[in-house]
Backbone as numpy.savetxt, mean C-alpha at the origin, in Angstrom:
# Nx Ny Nz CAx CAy CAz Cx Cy Cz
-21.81 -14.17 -5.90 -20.78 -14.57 -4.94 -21.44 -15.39 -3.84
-20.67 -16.32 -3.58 -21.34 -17.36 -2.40 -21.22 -16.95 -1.06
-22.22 -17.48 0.02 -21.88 -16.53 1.55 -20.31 -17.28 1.59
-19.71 -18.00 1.57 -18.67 -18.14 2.04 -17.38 -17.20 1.46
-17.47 -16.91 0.66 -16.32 -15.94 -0.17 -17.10 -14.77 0.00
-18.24 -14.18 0.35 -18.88 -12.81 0.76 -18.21 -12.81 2.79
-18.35 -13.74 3.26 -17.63 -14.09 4.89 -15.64 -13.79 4.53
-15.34 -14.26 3.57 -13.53 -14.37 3.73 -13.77 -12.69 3.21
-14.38 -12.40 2.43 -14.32 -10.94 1.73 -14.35 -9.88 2.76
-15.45 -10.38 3.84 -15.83 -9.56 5.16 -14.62 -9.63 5.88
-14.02 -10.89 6.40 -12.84 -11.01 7.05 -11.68 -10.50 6.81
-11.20 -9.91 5.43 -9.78 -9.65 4.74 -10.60 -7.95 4.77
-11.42 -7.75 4.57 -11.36 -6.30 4.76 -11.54 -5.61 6.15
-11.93 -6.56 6.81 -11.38 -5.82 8.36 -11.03 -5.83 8.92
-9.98 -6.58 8.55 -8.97 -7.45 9.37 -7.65 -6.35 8.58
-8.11 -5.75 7.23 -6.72 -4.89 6.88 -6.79 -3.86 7.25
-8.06 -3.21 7.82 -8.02 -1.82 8.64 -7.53 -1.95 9.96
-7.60 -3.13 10.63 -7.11 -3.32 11.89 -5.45 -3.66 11.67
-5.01 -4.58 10.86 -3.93 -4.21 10.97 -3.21 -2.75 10.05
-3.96 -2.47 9.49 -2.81 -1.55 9.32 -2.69 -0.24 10.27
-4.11 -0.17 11.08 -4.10 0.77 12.08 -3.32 0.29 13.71
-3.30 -0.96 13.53 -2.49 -1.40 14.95 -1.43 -2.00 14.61
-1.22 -2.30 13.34 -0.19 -3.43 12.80 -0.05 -5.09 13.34
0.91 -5.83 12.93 0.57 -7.20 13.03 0.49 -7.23 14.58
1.71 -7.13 15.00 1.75 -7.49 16.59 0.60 -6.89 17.41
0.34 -6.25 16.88 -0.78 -5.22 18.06 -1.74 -6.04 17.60
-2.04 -6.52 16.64 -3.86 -7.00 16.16 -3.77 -8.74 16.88
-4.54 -9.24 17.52 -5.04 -10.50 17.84 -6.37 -10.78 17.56
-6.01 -12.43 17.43 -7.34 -12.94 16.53 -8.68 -12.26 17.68
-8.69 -12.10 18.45 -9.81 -11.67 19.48 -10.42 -10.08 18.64
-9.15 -9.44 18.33 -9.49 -8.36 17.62 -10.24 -8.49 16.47
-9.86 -9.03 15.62 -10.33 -9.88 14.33 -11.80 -10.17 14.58
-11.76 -10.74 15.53 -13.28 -11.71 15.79 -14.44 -10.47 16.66
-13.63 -9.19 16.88 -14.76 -8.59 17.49 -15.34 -7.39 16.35
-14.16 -7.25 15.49 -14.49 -6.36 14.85 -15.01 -7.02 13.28
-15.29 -8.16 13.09 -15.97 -8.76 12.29 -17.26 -9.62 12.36
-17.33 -9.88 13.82 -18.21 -10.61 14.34 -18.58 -11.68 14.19
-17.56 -12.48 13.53 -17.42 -13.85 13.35 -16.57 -14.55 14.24
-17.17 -15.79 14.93 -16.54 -16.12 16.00 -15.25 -17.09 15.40
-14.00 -17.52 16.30 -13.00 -18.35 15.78 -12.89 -19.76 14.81
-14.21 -20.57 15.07 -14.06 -21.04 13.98 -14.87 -20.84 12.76
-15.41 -19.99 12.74 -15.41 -18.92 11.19 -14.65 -18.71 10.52
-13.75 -18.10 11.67 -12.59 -17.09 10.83 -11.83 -18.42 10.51
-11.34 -19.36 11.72 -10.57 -21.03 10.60 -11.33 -21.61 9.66
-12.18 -21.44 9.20 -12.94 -21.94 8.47 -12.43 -21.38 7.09
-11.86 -20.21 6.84 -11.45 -19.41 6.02 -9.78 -19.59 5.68
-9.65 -19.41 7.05 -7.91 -19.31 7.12 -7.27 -20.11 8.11
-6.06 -20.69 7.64 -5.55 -21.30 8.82 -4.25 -20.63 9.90
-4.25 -19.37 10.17 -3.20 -18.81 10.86 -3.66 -17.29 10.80
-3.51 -16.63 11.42 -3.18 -14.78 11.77 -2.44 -14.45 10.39
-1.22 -15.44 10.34 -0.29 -15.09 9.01 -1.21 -14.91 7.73
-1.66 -16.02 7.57 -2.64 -16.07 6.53 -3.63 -14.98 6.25
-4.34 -14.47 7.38 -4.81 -13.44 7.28 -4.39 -12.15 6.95
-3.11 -11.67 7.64 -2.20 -10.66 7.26 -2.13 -10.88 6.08
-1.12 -11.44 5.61 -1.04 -11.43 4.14 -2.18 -11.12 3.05
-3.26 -11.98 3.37 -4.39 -11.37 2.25 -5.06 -10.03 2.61
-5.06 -9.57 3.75 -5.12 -7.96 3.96 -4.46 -7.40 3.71
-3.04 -7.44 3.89 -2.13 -6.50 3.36 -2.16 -6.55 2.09
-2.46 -7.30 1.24 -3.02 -7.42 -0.33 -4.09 -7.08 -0.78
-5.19 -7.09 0.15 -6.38 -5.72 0.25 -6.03 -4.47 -0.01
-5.34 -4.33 0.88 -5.23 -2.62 1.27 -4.07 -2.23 0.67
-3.03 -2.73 0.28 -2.80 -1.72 -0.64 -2.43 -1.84 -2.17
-3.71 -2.80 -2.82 -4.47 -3.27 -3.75 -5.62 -1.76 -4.21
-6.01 -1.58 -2.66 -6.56 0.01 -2.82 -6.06 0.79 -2.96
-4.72 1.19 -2.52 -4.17 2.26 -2.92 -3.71 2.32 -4.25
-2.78 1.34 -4.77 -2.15 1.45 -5.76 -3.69 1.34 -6.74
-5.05 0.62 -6.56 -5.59 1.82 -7.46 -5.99 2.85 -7.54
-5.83 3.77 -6.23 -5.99 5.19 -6.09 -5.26 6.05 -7.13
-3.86 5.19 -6.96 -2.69 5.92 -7.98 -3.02 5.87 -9.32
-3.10 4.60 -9.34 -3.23 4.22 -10.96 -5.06 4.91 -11.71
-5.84 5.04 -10.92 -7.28 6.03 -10.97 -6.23 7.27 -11.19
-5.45 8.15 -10.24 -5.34 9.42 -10.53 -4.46 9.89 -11.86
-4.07 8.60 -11.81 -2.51 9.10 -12.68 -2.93 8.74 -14.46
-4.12 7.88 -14.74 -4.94 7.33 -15.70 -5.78 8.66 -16.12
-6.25 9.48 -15.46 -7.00 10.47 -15.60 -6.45 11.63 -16.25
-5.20 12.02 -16.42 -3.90 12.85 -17.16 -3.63 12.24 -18.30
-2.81 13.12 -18.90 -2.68 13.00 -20.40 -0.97 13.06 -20.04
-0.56 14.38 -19.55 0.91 14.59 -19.40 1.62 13.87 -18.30
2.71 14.24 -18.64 3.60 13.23 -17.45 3.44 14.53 -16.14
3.53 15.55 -16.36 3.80 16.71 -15.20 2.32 16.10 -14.55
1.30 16.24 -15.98 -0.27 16.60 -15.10 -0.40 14.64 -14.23
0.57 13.95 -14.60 0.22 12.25 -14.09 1.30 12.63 -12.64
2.42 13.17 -12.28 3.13 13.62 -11.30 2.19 14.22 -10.23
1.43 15.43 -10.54 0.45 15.84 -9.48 -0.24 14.75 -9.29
-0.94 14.65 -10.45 -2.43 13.43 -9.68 -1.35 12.51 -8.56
-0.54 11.92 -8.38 0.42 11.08 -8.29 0.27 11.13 -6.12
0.80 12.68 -6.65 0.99 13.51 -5.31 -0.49 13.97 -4.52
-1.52 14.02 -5.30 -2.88 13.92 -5.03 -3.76 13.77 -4.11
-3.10 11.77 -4.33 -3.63 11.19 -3.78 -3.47 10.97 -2.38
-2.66 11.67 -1.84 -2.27 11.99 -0.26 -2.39 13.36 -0.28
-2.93 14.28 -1.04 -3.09 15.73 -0.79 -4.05 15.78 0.56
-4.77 15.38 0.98 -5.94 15.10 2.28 -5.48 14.18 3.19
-4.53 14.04 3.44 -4.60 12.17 3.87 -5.01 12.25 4.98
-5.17 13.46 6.17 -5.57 13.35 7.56 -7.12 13.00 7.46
-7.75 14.29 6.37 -9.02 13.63 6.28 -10.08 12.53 5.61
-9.10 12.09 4.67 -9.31 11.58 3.56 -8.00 10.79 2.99
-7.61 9.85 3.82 -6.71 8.55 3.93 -7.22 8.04 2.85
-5.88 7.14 1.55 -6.51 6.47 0.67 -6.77 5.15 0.94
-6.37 4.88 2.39 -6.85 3.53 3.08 -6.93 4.32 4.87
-7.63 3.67 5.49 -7.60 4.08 6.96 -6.57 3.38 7.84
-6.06 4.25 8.37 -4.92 3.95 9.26 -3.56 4.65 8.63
-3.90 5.11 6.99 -2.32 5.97 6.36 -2.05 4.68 5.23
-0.70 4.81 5.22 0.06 3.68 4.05 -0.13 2.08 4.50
-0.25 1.36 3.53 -0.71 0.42 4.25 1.02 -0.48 3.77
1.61 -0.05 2.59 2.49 -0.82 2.29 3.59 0.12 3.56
3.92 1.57 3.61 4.61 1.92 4.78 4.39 1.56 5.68
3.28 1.22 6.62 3.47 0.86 7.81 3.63 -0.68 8.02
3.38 -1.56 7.32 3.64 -3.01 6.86 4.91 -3.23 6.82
5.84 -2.54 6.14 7.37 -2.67 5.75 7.88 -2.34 6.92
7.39 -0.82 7.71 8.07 -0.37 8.89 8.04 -1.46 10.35
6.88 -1.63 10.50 6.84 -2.66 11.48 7.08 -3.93 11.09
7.15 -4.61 10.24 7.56 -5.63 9.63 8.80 -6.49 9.39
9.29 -5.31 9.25 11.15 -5.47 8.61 11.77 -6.22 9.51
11.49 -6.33 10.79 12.50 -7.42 11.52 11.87 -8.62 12.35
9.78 -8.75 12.06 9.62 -9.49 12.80 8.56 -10.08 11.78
8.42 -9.69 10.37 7.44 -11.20 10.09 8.04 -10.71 8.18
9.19 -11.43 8.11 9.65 -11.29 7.01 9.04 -11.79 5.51
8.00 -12.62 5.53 7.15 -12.02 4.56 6.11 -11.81 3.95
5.61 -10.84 5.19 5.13 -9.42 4.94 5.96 -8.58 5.02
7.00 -8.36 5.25 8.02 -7.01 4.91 7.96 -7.32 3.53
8.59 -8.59 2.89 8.71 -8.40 1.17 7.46 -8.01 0.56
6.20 -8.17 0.99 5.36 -8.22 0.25 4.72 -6.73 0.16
5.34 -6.62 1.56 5.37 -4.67 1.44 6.49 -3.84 0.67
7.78 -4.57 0.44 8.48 -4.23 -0.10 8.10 -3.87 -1.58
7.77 -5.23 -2.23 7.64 -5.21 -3.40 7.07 -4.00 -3.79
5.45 -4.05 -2.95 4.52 -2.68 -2.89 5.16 -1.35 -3.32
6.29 -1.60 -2.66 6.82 0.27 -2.96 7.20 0.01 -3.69
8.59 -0.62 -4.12 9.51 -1.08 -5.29 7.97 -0.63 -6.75
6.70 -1.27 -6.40 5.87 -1.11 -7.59 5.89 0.35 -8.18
5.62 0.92 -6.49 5.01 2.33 -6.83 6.14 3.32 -7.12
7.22 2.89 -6.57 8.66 3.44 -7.10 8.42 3.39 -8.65
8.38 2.03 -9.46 8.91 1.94 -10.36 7.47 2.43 -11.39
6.47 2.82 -10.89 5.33 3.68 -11.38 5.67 5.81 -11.99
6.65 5.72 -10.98 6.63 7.10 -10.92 8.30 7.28 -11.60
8.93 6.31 -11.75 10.13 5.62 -13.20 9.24 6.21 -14.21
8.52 5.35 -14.52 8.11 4.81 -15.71 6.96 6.76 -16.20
7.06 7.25 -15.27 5.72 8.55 -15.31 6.98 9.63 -15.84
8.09 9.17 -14.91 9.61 10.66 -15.61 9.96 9.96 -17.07
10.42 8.95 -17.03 10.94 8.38 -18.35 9.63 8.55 -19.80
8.63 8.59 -19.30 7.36 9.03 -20.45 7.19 10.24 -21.12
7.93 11.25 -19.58 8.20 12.78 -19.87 8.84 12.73 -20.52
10.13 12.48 -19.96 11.06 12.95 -20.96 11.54 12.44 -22.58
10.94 11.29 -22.73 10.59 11.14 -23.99 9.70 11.77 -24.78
8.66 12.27 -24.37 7.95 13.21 -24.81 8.21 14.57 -24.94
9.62 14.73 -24.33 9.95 16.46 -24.36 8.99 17.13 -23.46
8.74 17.01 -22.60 8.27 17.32 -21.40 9.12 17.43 -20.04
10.13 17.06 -19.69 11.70 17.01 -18.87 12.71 16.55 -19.61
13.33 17.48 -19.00 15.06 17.41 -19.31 15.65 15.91 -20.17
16.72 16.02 -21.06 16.74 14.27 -20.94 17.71 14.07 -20.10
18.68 14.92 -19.70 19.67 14.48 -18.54 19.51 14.04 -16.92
18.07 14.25 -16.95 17.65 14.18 -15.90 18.04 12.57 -15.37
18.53 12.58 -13.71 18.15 11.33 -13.06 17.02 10.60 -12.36
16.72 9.68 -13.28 14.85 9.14 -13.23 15.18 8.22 -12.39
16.62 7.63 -11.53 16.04 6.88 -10.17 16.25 8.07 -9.11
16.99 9.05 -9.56 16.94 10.19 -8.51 15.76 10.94 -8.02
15.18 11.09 -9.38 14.36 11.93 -8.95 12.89 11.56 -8.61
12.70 10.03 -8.71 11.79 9.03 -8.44 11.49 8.82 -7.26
12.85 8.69 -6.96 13.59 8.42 -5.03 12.97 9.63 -4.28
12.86 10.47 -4.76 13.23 12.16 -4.40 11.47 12.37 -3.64
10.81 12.26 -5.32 9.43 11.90 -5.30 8.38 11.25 -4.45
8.67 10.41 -4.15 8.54 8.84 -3.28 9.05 9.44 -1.33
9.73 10.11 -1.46 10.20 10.70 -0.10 9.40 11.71 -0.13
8.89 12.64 -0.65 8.24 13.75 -0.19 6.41 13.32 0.11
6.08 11.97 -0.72 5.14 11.55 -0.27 5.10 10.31 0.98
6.20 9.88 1.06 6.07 8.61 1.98 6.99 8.88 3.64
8.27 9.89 3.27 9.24 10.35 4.18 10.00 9.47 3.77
10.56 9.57 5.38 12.07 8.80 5.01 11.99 7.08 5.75
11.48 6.93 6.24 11.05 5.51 6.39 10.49 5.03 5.10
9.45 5.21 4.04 9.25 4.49 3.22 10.77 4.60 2.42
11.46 5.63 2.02 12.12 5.59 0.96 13.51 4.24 2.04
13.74 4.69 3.03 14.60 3.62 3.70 14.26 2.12 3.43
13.32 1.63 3.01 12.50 0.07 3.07 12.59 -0.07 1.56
12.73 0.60 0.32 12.92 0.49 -0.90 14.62 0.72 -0.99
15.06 0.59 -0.06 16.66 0.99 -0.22 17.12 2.35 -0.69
16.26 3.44 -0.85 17.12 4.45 -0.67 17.37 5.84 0.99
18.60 5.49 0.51 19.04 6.16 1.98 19.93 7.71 2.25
């Protein structure tokens, strides 16, 4: 890898702990530049806007999570035993965050949603993914005779998704 893509690599990863721990509005390029130690035209040298930066951090970070999920849920055989791992991966989260600062696609969508529209979609999508991860984990069951077949797999997906995210994430994927 060349120093210049080892420098944007440095910049997008600490630039996604800062925002997702202060979020967009709270983080300024001053922040950026102290906690990476690259002075301003470094960081333009890389990127041309804050926006620019957000975006490829928020595609960092929760690039990490969703492979936290996809690590825990890969490691199971059953749909029940891919449901725990699922739930797992936030079993620690005070001490052992699967990114620092908490959700990176929840707090992106939450602060997002009415002032930098897209990064709300791009956080959106994020859940919509991981929504449609934990679809695809009931519908495996129950083809397998492992759950009910009457069961409701956007219900109980929705259901799922709220007991790990609350009710702000499930509100930003549209269920209410």
């Amino acid at each position: 890898m060349k120093k210049g893509d080892r420098t944007r690599e440095h910049i997008i990863m600490k630039s996604a702990e800062i925002f997702n721990q202060r979020g967009y509005a709270g983080t300024s390029l001053n922040d950026i530049i102290a906690d990476t130690g690259i002075q301003k035209g470094g960081i333009y040298r890389h990127f041309a806007s804050k926006d620019e930066i957000a975006l490829e951090a928020y595609n960092y970070a929760s690039s990490m999570v969703a492979s936290k999920f996809s690590e825990a849920v890969d490691r199971e055989q059953s749909a029940s035993g891919k449901l725990v791992a699922f739930f797992r991966v936030y079993e620690n989260v005070v001490n052992d965050p699967p990114f620092i600062g908490g959700c990176p696609m929840q707090n992106t969508a939450v602060e997002s949603d009415d002032t930098h529209l897209e990064l709300c979609g791009q956080a959106r999508q994020g859940m919509h993914a991981i929504l449609d991860m934990m679809k695809s984990i009931i519908r495996d069951g129950i083809q397998a005779g492992e759950f009910r077949e009457d069961l409701d797999v956007d219900a109980i997906a929705s259901f799922a998704i709220f007991l790990v995210g609350g009710r702000d994430f499930t509100q930003q994927v549209g269920w209410r």
